[in-house]
DRENFIKE-636645 format. One record per atom (N, C-alpha, C, O, CB): x, y, z; residue number from 1; residue in three letters. Coordinates in nm, 2 decimals. Glycine has a CB too. Layout:
BEGIN
selum xx=X	yy=Y	zz=Z	k=NUM	r=ALA;
...
This chain:
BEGIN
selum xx=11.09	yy=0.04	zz=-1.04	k=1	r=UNK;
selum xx=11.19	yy=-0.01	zz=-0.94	k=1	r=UNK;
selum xx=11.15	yy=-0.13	zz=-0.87	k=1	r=UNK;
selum xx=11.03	yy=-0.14	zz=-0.85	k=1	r=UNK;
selum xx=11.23	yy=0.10	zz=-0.84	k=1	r=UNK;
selum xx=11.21	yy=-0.21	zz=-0.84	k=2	r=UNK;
selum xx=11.18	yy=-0.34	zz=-0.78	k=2	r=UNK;
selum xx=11.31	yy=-0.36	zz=-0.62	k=2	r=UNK;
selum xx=11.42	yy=-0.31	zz=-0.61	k=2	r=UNK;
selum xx=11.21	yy=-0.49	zz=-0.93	k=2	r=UNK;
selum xx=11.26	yy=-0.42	zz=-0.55	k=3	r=UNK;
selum xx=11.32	yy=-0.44	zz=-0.43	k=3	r=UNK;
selum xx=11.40	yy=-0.60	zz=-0.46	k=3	r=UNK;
selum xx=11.35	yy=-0.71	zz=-0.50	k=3	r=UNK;
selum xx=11.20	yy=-0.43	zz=-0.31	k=3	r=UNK;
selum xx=11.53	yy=-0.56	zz=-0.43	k=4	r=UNK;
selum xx=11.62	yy=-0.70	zz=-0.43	k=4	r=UNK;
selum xx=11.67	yy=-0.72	zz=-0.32	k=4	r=UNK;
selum xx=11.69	yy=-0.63	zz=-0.24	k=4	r=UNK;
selum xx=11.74	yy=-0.72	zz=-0.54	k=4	r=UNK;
selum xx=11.70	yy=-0.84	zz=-0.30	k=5	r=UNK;
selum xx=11.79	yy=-0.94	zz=-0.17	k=5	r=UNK;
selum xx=11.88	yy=-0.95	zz=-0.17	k=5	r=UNK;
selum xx=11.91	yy=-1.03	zz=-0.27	k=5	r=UNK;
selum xx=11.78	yy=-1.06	zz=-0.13	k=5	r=UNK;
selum xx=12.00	yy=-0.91	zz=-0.10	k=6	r=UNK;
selum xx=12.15	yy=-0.94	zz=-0.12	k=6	r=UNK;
selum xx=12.19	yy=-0.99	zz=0.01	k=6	r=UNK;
selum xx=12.12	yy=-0.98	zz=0.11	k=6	r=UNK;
selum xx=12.24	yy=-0.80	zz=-0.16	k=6	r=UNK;
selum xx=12.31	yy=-1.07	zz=0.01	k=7	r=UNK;
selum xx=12.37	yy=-1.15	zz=0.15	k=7	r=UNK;
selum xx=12.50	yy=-1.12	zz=0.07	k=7	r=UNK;
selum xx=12.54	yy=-1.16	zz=-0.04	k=7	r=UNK;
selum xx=12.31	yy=-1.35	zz=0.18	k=7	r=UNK;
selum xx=12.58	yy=-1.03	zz=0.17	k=8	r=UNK;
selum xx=12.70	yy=-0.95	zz=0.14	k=8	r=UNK;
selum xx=12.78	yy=-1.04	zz=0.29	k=8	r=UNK;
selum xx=12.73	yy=-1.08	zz=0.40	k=8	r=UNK;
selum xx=12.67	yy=-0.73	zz=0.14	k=8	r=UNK;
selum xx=12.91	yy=-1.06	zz=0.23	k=9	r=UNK;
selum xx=12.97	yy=-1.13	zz=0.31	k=9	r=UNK;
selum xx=13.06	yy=-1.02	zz=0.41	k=9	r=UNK;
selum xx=13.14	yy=-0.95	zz=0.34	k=9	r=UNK;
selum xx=13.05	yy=-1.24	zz=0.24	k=9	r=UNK;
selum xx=13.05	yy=-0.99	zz=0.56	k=10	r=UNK;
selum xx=13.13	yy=-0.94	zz=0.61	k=10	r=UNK;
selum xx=13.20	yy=-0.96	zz=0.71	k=10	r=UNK;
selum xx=13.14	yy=-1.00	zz=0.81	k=10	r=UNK;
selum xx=13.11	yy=-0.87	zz=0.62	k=10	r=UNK;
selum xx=13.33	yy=-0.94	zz=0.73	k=11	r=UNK;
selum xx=13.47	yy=-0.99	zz=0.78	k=11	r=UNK;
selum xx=13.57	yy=-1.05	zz=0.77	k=11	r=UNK;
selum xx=13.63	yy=-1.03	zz=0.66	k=11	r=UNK;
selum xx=13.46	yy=-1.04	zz=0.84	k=11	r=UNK;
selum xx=13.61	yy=-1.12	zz=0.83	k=12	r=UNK;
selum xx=13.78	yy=-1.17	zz=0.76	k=12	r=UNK;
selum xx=13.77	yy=-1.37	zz=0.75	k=12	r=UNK;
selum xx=13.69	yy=-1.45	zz=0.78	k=12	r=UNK;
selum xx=13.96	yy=-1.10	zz=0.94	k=12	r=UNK;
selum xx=13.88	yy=-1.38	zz=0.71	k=13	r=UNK;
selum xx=13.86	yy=-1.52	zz=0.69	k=13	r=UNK;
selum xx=13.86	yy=-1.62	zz=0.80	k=13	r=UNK;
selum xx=13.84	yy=-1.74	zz=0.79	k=13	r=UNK;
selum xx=13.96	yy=-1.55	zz=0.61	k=13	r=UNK;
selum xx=13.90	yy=-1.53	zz=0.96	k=14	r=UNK;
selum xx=13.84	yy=-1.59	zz=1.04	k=14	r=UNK;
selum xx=13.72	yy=-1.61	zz=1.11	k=14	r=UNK;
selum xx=13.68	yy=-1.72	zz=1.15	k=14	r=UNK;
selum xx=13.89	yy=-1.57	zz=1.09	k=14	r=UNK;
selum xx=13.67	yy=-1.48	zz=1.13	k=15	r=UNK;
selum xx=13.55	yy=-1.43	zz=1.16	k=15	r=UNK;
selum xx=13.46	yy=-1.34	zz=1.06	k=15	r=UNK;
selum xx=13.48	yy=-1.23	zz=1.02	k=15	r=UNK;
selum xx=13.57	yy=-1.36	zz=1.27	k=15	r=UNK;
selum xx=13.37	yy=-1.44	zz=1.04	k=16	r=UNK;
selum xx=13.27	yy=-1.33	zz=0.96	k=16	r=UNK;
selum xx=13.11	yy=-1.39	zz=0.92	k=16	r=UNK;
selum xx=13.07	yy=-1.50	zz=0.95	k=16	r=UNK;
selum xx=13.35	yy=-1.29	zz=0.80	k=16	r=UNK;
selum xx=13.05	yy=-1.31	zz=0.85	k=17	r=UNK;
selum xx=12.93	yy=-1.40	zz=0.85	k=17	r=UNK;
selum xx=12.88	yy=-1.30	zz=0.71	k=17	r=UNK;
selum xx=12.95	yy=-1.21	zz=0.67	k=17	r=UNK;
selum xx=12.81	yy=-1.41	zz=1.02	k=17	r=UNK;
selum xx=12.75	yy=-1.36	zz=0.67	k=18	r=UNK;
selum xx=12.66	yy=-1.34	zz=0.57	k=18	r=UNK;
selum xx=12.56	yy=-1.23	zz=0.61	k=18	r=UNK;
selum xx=12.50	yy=-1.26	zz=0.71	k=18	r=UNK;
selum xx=12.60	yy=-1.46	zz=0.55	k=18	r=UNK;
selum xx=12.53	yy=-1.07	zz=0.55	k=19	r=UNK;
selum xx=12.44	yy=-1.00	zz=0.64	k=19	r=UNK;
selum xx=12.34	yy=-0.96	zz=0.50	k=19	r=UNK;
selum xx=12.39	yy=-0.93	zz=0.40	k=19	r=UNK;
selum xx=12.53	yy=-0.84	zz=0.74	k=19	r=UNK;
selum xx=12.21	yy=-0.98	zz=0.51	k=20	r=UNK;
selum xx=12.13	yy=-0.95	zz=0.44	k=20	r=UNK;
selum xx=12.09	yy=-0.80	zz=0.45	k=20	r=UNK;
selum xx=12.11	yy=-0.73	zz=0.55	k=20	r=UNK;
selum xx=12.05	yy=-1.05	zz=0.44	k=20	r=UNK;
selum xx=12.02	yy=-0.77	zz=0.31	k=21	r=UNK;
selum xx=12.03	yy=-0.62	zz=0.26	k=21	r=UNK;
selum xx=11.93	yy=-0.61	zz=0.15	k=21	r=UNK;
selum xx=11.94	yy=-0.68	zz=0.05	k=21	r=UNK;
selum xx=12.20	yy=-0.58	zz=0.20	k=21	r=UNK;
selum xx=11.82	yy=-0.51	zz=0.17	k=22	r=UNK;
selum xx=11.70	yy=-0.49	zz=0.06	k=22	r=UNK;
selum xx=11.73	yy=-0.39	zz=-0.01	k=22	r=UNK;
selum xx=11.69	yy=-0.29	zz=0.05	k=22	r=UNK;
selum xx=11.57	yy=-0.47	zz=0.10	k=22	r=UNK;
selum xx=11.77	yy=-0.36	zz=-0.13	k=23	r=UNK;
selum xx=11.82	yy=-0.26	zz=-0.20	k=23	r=UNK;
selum xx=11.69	yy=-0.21	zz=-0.33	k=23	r=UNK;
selum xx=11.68	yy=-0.29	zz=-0.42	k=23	r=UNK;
selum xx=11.98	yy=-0.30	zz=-0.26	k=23	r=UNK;
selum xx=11.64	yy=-0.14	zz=-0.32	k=24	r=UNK;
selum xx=11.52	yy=-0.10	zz=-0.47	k=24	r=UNK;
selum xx=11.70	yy=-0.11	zz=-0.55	k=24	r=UNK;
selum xx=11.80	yy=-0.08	zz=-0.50	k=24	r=UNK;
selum xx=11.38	yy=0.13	zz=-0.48	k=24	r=UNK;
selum xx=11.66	yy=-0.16	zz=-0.69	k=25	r=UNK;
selum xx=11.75	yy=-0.18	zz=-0.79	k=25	r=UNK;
selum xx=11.63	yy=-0.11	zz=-0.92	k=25	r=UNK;
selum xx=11.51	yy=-0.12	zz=-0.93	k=25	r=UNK;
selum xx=11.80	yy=-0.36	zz=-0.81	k=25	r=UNK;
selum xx=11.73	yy=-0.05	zz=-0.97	k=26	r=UNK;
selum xx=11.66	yy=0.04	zz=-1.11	k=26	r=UNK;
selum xx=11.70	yy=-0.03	zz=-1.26	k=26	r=UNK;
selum xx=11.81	yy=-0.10	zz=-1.25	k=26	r=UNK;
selum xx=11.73	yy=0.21	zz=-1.10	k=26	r=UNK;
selum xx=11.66	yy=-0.02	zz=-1.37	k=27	r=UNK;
selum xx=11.70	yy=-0.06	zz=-1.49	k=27	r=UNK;
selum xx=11.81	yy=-0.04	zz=-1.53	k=27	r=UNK;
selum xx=11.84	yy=0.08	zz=-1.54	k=27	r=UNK;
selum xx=11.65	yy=-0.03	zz=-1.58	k=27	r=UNK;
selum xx=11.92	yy=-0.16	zz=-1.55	k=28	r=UNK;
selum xx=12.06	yy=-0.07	zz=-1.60	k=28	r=UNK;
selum xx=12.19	yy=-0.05	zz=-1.51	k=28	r=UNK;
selum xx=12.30	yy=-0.01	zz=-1.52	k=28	r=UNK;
selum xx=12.01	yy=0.08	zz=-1.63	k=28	r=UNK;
selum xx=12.11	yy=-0.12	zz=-1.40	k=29	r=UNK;
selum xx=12.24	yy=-0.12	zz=-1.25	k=29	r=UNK;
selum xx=12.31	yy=-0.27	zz=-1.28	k=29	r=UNK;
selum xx=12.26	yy=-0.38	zz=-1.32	k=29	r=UNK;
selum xx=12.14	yy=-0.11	zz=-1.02	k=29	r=UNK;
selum xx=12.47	yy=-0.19	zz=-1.21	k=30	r=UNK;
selum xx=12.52	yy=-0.34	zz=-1.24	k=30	r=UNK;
selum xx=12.53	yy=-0.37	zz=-1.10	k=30	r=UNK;
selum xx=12.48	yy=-0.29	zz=-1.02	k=30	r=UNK;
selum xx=12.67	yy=-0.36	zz=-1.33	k=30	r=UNK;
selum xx=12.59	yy=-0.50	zz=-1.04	k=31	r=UNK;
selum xx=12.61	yy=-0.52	zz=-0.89	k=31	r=UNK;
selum xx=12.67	yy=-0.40	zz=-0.79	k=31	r=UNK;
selum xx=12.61	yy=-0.35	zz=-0.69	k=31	r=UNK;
selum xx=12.71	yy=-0.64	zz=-0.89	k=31	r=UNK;
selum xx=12.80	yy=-0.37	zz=-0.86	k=32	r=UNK;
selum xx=12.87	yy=-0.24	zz=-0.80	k=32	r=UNK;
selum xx=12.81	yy=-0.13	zz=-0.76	k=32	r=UNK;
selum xx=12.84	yy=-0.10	zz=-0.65	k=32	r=UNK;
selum xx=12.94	yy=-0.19	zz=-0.89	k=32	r=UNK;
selum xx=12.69	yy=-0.03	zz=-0.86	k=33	r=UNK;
selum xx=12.61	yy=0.03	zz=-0.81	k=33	r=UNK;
selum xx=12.49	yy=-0.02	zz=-0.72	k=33	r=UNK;
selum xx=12.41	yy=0.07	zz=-0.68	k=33	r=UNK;
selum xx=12.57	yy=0.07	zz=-0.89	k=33	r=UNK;
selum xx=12.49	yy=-0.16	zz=-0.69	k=34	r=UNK;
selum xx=12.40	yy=-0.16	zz=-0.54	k=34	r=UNK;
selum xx=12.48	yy=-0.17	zz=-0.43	k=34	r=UNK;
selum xx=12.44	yy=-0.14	zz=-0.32	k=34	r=UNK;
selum xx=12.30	yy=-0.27	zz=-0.53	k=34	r=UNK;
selum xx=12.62	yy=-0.22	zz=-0.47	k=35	r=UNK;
selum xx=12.69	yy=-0.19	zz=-0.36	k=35	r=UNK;
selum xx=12.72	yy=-0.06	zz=-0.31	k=35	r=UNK;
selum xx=12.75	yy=-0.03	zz=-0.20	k=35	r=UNK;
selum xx=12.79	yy=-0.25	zz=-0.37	k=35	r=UNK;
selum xx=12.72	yy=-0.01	zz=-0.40	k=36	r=UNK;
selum xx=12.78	yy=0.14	zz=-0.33	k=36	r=UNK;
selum xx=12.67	yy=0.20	zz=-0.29	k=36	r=UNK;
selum xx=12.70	yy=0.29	zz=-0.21	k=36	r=UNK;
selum xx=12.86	yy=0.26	zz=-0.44	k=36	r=UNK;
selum xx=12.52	yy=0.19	zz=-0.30	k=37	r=UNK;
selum xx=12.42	yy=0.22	zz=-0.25	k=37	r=UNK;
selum xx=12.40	yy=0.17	zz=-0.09	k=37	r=UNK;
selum xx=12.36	yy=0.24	zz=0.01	k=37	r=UNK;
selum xx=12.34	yy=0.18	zz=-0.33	k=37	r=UNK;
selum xx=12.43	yy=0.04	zz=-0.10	k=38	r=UNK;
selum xx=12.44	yy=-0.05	zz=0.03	k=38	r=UNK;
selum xx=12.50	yy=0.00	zz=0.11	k=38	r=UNK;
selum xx=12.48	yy=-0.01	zz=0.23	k=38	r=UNK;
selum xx=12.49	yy=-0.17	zz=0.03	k=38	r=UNK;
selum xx=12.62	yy=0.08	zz=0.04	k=39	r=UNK;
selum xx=12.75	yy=0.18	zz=0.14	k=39	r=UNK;
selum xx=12.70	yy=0.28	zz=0.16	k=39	r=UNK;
selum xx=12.74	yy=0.32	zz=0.27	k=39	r=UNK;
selum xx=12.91	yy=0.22	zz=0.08	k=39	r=UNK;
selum xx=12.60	yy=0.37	zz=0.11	k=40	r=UNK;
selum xx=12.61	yy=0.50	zz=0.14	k=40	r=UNK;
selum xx=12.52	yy=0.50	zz=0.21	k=40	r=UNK;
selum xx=12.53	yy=0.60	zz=0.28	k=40	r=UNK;
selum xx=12.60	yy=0.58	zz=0.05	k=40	r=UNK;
selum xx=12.38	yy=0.41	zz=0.24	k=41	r=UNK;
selum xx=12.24	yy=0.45	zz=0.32	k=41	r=UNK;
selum xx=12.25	yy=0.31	zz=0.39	k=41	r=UNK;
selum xx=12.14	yy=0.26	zz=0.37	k=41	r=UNK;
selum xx=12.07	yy=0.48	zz=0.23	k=41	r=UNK;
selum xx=12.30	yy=0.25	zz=0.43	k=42	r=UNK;
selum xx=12.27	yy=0.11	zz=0.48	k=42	r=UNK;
selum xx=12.37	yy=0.07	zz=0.60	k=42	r=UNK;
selum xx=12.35	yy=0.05	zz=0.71	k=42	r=UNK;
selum xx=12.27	yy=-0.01	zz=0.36	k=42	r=UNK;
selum xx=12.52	yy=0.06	zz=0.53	k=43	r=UNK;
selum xx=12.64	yy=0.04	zz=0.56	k=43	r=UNK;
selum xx=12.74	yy=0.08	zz=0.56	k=43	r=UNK;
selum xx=12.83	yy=0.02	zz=0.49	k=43	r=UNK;
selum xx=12.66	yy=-0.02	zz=0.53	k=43	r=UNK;
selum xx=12.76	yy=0.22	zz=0.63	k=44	r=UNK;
selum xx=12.83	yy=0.31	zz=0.59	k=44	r=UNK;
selum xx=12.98	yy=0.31	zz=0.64	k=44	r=UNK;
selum xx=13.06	yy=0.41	zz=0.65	k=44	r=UNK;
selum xx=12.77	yy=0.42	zz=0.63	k=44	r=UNK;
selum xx=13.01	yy=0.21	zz=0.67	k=45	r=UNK;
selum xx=13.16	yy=0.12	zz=0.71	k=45	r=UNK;
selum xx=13.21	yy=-0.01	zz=0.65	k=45	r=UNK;
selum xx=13.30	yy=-0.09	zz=0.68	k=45	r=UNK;
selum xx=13.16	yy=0.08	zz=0.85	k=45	r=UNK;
selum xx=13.08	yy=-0.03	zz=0.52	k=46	r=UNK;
selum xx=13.11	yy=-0.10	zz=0.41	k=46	r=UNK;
selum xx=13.27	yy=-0.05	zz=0.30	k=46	r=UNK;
selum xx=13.31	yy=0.06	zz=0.28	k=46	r=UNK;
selum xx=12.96	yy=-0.08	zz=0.35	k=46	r=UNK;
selum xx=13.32	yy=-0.16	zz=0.26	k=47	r=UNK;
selum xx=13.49	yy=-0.17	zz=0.23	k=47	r=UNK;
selum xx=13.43	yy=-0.26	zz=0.07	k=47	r=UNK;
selum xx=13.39	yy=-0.38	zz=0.06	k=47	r=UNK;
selum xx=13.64	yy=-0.31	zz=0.40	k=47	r=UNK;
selum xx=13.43	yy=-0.16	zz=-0.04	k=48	r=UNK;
selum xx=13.48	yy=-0.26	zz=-0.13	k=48	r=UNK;
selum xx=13.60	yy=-0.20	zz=-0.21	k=48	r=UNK;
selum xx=13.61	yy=-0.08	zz=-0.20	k=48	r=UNK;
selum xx=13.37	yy=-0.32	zz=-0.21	k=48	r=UNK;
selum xx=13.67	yy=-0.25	zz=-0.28	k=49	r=UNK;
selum xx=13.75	yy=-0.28	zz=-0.36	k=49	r=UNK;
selum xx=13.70	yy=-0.24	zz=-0.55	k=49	r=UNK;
selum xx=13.65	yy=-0.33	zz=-0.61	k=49	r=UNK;
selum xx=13.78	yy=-0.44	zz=-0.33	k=49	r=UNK;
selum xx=13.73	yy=-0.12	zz=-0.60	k=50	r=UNK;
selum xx=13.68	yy=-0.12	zz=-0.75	k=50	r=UNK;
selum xx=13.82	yy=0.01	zz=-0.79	k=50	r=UNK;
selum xx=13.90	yy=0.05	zz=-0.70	k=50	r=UNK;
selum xx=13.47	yy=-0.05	zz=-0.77	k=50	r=UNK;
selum xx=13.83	yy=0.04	zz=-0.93	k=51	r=UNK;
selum xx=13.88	yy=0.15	zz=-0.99	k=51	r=UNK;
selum xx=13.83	yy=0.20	zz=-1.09	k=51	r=UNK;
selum xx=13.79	yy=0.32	zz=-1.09	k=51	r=UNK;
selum xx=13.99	yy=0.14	zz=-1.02	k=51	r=UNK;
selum xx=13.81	yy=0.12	zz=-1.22	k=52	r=UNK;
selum xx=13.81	yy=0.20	zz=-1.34	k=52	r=UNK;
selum xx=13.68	yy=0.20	zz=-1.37	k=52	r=UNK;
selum xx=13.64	yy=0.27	zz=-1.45	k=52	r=UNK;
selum xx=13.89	yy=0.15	zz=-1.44	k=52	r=UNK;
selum xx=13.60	yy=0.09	zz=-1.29	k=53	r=UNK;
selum xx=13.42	yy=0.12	zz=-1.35	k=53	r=UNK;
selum xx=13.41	yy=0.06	zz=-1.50	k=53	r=UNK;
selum xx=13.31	yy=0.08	zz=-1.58	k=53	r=UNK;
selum xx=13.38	yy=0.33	zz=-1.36	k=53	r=UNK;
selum xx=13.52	yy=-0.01	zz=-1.53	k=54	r=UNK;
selum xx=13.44	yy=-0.05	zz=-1.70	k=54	r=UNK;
selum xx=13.52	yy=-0.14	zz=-1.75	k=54	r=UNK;
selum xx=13.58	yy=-0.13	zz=-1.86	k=54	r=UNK;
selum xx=13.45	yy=0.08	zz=-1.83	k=54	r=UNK;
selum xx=13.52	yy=-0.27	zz=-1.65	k=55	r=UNK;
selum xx=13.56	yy=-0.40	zz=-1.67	k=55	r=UNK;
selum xx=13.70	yy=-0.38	zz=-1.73	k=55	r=UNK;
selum xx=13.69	yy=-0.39	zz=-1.86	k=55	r=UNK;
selum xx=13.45	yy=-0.50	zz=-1.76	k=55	r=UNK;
selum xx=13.83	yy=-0.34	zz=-1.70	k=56	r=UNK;
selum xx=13.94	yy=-0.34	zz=-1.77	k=56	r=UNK;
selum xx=14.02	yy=-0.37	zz=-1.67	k=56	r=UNK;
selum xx=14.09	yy=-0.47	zz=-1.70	k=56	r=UNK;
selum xx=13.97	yy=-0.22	zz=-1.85	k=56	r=UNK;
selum xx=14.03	yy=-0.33	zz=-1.54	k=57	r=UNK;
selum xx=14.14	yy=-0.31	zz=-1.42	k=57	r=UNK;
selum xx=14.10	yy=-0.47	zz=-1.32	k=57	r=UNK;
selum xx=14.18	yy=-0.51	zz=-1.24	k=57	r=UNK;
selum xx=14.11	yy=-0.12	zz=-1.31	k=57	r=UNK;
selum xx=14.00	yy=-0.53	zz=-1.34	k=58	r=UNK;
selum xx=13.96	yy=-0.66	zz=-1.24	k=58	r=UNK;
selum xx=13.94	yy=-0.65	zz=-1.13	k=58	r=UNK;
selum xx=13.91	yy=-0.74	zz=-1.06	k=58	r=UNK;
selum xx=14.03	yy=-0.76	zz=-1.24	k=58	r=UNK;
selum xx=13.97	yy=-0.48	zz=-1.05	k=59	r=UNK;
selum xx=13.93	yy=-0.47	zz=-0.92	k=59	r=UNK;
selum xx=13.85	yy=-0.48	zz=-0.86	k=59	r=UNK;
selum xx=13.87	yy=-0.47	zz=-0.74	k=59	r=UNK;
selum xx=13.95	yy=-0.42	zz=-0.89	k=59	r=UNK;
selum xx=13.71	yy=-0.50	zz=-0.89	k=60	r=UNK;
selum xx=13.61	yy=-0.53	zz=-0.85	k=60	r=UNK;
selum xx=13.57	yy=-0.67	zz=-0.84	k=60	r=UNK;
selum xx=13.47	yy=-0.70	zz=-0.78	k=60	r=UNK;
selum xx=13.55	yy=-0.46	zz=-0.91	k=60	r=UNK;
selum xx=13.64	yy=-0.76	zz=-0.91	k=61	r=UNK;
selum xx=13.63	yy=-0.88	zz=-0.89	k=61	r=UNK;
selum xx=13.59	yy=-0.96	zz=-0.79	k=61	r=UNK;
selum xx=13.67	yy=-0.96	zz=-0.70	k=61	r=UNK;
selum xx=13.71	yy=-0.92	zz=-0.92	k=61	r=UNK;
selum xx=13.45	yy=-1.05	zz=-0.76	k=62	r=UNK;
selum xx=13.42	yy=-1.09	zz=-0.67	k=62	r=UNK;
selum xx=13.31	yy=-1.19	zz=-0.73	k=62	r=UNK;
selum xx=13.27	yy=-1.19	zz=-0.84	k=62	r=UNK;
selum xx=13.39	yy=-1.00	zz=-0.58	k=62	r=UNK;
selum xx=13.27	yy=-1.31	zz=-0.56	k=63	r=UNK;
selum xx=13.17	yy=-1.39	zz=-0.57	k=63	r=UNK;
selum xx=13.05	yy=-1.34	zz=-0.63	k=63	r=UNK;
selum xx=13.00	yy=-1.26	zz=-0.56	k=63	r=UNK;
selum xx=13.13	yy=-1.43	zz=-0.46	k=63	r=UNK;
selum xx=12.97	yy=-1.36	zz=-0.76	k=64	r=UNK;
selum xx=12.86	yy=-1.31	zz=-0.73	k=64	r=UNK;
selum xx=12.72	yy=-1.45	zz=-0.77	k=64	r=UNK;
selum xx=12.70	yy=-1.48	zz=-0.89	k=64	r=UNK;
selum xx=12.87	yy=-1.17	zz=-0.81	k=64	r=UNK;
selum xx=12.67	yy=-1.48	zz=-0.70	k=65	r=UNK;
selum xx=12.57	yy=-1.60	zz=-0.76	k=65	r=UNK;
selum xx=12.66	yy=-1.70	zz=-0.76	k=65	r=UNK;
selum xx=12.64	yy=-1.78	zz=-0.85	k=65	r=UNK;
selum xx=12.49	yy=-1.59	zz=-0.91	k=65	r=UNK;
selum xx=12.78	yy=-1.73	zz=-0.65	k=66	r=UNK;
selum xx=12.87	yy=-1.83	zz=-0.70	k=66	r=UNK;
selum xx=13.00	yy=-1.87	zz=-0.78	k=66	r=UNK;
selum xx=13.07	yy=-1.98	zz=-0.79	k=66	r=UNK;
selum xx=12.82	yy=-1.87	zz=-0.74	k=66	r=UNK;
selum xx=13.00	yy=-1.73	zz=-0.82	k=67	r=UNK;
selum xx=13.07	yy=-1.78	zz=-0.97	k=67	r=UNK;
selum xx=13.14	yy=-1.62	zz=-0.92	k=67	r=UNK;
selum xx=13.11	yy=-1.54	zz=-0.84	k=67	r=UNK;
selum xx=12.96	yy=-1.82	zz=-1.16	k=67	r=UNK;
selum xx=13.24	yy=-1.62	zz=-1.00	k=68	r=UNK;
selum xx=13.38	yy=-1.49	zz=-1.03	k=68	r=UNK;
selum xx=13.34	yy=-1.43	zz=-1.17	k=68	r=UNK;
selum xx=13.34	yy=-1.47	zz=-1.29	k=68	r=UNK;
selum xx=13.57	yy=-1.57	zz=-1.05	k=68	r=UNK;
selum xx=13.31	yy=-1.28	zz=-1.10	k=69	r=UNK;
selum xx=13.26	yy=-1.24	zz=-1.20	k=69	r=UNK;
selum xx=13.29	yy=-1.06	zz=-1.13	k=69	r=UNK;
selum xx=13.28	yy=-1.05	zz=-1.01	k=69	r=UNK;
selum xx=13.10	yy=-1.31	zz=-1.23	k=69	r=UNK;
selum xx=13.33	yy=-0.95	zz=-1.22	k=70	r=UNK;
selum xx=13.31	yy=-0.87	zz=-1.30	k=70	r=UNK;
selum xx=13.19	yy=-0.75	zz=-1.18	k=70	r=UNK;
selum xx=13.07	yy=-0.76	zz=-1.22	k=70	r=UNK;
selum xx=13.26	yy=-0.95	zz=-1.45	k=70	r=UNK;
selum xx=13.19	yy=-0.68	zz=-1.08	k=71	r=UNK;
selum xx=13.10	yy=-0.65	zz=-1.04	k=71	r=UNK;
selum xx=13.04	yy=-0.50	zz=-1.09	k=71	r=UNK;
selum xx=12.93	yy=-0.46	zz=-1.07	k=71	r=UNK;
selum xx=13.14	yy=-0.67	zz=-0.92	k=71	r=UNK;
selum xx=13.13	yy=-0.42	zz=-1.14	k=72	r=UNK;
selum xx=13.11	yy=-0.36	zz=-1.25	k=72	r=UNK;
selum xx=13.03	yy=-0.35	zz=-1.40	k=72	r=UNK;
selum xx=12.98	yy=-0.25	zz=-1.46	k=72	r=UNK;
selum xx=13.19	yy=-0.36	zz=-1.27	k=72	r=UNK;
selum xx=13.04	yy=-0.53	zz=-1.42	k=73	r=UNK;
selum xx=13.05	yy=-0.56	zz=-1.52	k=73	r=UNK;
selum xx=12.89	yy=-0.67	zz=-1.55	k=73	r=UNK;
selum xx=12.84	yy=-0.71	zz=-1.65	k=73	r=UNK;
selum xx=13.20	yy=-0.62	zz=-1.53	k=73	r=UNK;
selum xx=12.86	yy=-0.68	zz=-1.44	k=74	r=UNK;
selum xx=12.74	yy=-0.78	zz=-1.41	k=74	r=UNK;
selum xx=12.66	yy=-0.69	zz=-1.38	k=74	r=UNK;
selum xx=12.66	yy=-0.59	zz=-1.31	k=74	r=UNK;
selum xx=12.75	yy=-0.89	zz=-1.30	k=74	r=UNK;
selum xx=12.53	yy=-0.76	zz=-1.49	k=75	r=UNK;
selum xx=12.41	yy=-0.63	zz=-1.49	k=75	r=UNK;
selum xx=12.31	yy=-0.69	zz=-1.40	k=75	r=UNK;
selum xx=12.32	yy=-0.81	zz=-1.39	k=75	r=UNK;
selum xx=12.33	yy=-0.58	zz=-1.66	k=75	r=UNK;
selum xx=12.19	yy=-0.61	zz=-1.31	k=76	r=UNK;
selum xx=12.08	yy=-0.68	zz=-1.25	k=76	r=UNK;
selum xx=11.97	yy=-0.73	zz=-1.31	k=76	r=UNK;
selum xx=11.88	yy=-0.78	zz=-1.24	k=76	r=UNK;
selum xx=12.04	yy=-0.60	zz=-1.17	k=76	r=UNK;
């Protein structure tokens, strides 16, 4: 396992800011599973947006590294 750095954006388009987050990431995790990790021991009033888990529905769709991408779908 290795320890990763995330800067998860929280609030609204008026108010909000950038909150950093050390998550151990395992072989085989895509973004989504560190988010939901981030939600369950970190940020437990963390809000994201997913359904089908296997890149078909686009609900998970978000910034990631910049770019629009797949959070389901994007491996670590």
């Amino acid at each position: 396992m290795a320890k990763r750095k995330f800067r998860i954006y929280r609030g609204d388009n008026e108010n909000g800011e950038l909150v950093n987050f050390e998550v151990e990431v395992m072989e085989g995790m895509v973004v989504l599973d560190v988010i939901h990790k981030i939600q369950a021991n970190q940020a437990n009033d963390l809000a994201v947006r997913w359904n089908c888990k296997a890149g078909k529905c686009g609900s998970c769709s978000m910034e990631i590294n910049g770019k629009p991408k797949l959070s389901c779908m994007t491996r670590m």
